[in-house]
C-alpha positions in Angstrom: 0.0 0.0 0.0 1.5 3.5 -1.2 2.2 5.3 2.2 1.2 9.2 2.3 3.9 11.4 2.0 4.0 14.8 3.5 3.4 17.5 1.6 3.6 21.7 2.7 2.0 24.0 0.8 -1.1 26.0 0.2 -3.9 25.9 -2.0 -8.1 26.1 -3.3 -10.5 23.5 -4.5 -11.0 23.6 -7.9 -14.9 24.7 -9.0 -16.4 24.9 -12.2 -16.2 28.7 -11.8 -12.3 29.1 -12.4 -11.9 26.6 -14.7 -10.6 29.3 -17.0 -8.5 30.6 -14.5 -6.5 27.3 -14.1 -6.5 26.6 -17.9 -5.6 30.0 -19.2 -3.5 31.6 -16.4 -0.5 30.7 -13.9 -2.8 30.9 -10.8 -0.3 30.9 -7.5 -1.4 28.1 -5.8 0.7 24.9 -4.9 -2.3 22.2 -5.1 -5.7 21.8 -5.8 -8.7 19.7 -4.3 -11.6 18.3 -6.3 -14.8 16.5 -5.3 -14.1 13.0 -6.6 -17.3 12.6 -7.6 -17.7 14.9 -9.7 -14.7 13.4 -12.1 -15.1 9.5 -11.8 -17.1 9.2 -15.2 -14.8 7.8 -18.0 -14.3 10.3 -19.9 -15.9 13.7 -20.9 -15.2 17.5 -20.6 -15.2 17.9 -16.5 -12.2 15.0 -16.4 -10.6 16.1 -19.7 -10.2 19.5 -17.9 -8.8 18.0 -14.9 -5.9 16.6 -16.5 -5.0 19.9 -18.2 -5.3 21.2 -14.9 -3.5 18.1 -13.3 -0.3 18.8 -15.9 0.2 22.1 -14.2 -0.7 21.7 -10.0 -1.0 18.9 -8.2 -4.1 17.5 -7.4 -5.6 15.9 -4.5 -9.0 13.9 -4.9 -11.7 14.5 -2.0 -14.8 12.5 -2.2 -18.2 12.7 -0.4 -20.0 9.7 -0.8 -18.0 7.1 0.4 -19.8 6.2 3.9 -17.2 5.2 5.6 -19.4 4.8 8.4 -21.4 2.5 6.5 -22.8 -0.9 8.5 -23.8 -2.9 5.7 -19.9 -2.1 4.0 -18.7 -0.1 1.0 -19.7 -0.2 -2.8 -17.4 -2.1 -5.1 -18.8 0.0 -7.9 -17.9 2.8 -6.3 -13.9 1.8 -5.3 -13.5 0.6 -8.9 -14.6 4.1 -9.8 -12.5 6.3 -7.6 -9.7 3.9 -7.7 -9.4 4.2 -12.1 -9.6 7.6 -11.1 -6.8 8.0 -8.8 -5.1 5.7 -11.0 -5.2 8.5 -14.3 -5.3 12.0 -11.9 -2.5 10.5 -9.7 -3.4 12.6 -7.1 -1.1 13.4 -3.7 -3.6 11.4 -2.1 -7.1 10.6 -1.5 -9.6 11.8 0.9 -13.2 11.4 2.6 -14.9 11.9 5.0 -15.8 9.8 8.4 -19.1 9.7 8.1 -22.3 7.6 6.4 -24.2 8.5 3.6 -26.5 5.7 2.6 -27.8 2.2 3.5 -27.8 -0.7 0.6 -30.7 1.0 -0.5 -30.8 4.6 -0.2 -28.6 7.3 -0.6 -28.9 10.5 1.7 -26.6 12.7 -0.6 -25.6 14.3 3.1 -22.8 13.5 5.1 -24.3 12.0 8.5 -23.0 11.8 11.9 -22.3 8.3 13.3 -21.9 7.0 17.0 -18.6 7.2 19.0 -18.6 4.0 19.8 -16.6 0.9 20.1 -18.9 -0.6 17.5 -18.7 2.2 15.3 -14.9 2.2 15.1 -14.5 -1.3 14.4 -17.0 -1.1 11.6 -15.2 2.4 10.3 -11.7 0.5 11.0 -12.7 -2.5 8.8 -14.5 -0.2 6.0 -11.3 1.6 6.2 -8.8 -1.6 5.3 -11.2 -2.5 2.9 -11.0 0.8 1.1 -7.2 1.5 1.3 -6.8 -2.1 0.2 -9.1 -1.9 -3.2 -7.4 1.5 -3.6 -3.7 0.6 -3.0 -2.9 3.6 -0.9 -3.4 5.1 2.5 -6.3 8.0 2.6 -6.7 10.8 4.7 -10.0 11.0 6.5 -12.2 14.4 7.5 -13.4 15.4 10.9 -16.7 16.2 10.3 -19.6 19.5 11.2 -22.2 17.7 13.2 -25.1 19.4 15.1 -26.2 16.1 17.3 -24.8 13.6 19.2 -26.0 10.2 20.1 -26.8 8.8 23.8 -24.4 5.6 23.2 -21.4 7.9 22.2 -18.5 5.9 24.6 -15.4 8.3 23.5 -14.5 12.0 22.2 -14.6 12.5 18.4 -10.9 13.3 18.9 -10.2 10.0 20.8 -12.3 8.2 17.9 -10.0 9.9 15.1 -7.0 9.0 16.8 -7.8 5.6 17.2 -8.8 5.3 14.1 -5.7 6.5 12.6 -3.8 4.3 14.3 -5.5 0.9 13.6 -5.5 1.7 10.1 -2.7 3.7 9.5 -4.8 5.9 7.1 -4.1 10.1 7.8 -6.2 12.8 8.9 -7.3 16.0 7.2 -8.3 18.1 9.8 -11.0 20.8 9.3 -11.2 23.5 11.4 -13.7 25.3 10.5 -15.9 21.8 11.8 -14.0 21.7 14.6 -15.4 25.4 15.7 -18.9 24.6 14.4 -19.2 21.6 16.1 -17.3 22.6 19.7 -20.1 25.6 19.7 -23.0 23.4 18.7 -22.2 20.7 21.5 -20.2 23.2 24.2 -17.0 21.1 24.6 -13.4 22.7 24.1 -12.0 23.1 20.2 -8.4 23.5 21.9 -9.0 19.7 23.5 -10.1 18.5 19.9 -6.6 20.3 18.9 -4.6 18.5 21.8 -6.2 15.5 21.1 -5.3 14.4 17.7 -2.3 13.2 16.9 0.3 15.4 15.1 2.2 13.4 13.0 -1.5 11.8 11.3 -2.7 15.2 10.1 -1.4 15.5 6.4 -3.7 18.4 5.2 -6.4 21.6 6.7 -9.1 22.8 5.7 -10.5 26.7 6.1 -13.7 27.4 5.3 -17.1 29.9 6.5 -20.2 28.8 8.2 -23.7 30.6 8.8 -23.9 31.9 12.4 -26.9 31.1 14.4 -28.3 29.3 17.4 -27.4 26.2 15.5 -23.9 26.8 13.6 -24.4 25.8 10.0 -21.0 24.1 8.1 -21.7 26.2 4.9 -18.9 27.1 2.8 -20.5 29.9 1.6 -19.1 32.9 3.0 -14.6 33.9 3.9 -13.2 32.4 6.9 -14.1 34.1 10.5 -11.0 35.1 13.2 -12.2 33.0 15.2 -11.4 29.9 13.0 -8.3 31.8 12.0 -7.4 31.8 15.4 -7.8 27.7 15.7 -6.1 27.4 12.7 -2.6 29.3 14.4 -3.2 27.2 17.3 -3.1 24.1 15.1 -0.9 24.7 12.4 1.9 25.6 14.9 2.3 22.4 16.1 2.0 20.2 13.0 4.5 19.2 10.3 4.6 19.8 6.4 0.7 20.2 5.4 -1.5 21.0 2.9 -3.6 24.1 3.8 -6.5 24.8 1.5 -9.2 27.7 1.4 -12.7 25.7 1.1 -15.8 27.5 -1.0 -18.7 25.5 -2.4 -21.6 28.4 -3.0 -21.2 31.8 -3.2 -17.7 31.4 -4.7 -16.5 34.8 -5.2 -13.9 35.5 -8.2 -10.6 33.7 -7.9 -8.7 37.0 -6.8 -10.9 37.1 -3.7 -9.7 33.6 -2.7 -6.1 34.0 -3.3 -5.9 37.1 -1.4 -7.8 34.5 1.3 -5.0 31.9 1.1 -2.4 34.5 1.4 -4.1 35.6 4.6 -3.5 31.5 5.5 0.2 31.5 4.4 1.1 34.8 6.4 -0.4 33.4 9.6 0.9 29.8 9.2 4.7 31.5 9.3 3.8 33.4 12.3 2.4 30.2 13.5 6.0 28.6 12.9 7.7 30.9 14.0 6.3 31.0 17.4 7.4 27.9 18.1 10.9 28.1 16.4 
């Protein structure tokens, strides 16, 4: 199994908006993400531009739709799919999310919350070998926005994530901006989810915006808040070589607005390091 290899740098995911952007300019970014989804059909325009894009930055591949969390297993359909796909794109690695989104028979298209449990992790564990296995490589795996929690839960999300890491070996992309929604929809700490994951798994950040409200919202839609920012120093100053990316699925703004975003991300991750230098 191909092992994940760091890799430091910043970057944006990739949206149908500034496709032209990639294709006819040198945009300053050192990666970009894509919804795996989106590209897994053989063929046509969407993965023909990918590869033009792919030629100049490289490209990691972020899926949604993977339930991980799934009881009933994972879709062979599905892991032939993404893994023909990794196999052309050769990304810097793969990603999802730890979560469920269907049963054998339906699909949610929504990225659910599952029990921290014993139970739970076993399943995820297995679903997890099973995937990295079909696929050949390690993956990283997403903390994700939740807004309820179960009765049964037996551990911290942290404590899940870490454990799940290390049974599997697979890495962690580690969102902040879902670490803040979540730590103010359920009232525990966002600095103990930060102390509680281990370091040396995280291989890549998100940064994104969220809708305020009595119930935090994991959005996308709007430019990252301070109070995020702030995590995101926290976090990044104790990590190794990772990829940092601005996240923006609606409302995308033109591609200007982002990179003057990201730069906000790079100036604050040297501060970060140099804090601690």
């Amino acid at each position: 199994m191909t092992a994940i290899k760091p890799f430091g740098g910043f970057g944006l995911g990739l949206r149908k908006t500034h496709y032209a952007d990639f294709l006819e300019t040198d945009v300053p970014v050192d990666f970009v993400e894509v919804i795996s989804e989106n590209y897994m059909a053989q063929g046509g325009k969407h993965l023909r531009i990918l590869e033009e894009v792919r030629a100049k930055h490289p490209v990691i591949l972020h899926g949604v739709s993977m339930s991980i969390g799934a009881a009933h297993g994972l879709d062979p359909g599905y892991l032939a799919s993404l893994r023909r796909l990794a196999e052309r794109i050769e990304p810097l690695w793969v990603s999802d999310h730890l979560c469920w989104t269907r049963t054998s028979a339906h699909n949610s298209f929504d990225l659910l919350p599952l029990p921290l449990t014993h139970y739970a992790l076993d399943a995820v564990c297995d679903n997890i070998d099973h995937a990295q296995e079909t696929l050949g490589r390690a993956m990283l795996f997403e903390n994700p926005s939740s807004y309820v929690t179960f009765p049964e839960d037996e551990m911290a999300e942290w404590e899940f994530l870490a454990a799940m890491a290390q049974r599997t070996g697979c890495g962690l992309l580690l969102d902040v901006n879902n670490i803040y929604v979540s730590s103010q929809n359920h009232g525990w700490s966002a600095q103990d989810y930060i102390a509680g994951i281990p370091a040396s798994a995280v291989r890549q950040m998100h940064l994104a915006g969220h809708t305020p409200g009595e119930i935090i919202v994991d959005t996308h839609d709007r430019p990252v808040v301070d109070a995020v920012w702030d995590l995101f120093v926290e976090a990044y100053a104790g990590l190794g070589d990772v990829a940092v990316m601005i996240e923006r699925d609606d409302a995308i703004p033109p591609l200007p607005e982002l990179l003057e975003e990201l730069g906000k991300a790079r100036a604050l991750g040297a501060e970060a390091r140099e804090t601690v230098q």
